[in-house]
C-alpha positions as CSV (number, residue, x, y, z in Angstrom):
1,X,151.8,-147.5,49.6
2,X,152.7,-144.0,47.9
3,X,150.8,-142.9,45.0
4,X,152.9,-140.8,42.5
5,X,152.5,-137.3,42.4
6,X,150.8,-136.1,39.0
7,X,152.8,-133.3,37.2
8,X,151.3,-129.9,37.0
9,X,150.4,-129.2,33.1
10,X,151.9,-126.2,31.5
11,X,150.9,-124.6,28.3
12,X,154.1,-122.5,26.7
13,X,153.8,-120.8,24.0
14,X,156.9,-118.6,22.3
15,X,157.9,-118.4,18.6
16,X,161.6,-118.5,19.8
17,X,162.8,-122.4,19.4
18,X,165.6,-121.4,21.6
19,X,163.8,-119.1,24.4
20,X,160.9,-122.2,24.2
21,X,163.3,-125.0,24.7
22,X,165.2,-123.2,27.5
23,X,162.1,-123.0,29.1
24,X,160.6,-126.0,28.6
25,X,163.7,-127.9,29.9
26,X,163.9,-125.9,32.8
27,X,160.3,-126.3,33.5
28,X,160.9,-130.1,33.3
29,X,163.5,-130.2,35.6
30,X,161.4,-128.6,37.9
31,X,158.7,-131.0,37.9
32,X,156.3,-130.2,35.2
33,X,155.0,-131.3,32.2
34,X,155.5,-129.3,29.5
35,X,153.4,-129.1,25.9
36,X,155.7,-126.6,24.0
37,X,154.0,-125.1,20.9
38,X,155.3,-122.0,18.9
39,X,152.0,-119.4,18.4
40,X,148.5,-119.5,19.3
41,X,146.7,-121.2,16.6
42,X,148.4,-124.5,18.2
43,X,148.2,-122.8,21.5
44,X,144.2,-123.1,21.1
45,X,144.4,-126.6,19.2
46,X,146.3,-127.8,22.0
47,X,143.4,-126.5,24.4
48,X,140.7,-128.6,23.0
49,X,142.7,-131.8,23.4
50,X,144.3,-130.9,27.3
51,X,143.6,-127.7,29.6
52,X,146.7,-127.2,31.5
53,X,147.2,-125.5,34.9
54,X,148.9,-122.8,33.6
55,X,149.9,-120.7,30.5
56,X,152.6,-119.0,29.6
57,X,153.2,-117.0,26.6
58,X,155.8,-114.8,25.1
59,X,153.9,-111.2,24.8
60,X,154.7,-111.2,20.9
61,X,153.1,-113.7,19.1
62,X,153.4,-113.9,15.4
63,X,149.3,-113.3,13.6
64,X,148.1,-112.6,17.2
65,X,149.7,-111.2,20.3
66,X,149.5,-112.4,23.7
67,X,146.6,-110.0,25.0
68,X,144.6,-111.3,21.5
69,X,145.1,-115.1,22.9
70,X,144.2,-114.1,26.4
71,X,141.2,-112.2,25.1
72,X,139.4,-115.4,22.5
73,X,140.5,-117.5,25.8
74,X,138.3,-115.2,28.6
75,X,135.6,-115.7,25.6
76,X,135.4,-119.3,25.7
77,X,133.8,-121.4,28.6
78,X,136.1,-123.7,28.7
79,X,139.5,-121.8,29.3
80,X,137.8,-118.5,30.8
81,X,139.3,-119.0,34.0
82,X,143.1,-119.7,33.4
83,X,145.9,-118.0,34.7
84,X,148.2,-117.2,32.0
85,X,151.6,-115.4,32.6
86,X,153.1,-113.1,29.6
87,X,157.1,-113.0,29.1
88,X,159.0,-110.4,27.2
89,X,161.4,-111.5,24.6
């Protein structure tokens, strides 16, 4: 018997509804699962429910850039060894 792959986890974060659901379906279709949130206030809420395999993040956040996230994440225990990829708008 077969047992079903598990999805890889990914973490996206862009203020941009349309740029984050373009991404988010495409990541889909390619096999992921996707928890889509729009800053990184939910970014880190998100974090203390699920870590994901990977983040990515639009370099301009709204409140806190993406270099600003990445830095309070290397701080923390928990997320301090993510990779995280940053997109331009």
């Amino acid at each position: 018997m077969f047992r079903k792959k598990e999805k890889k986890l990914v973490l996206l974060v862009d203020n941009f509804d349309q740029a984050r659901d373009i991404t988010k379906t495409y990541l889909e279709t390619s096999d992921y699962k996707v928890i889509a949130v729009s800053n990184a206030i939910d970014a880190m809420a998100q974090l203390e429910k699920k870590l994901p395999n990977l983040i990515i993040s639009e370099i301009e956040l709204p409140g806190q850039g993406s270099i600003s996230f990445y830095n309070q994440l290397k701080t923390q225990k928990k997320t301090h060894h993510f990779s995280a990829l940053s997109c331009v708008p």
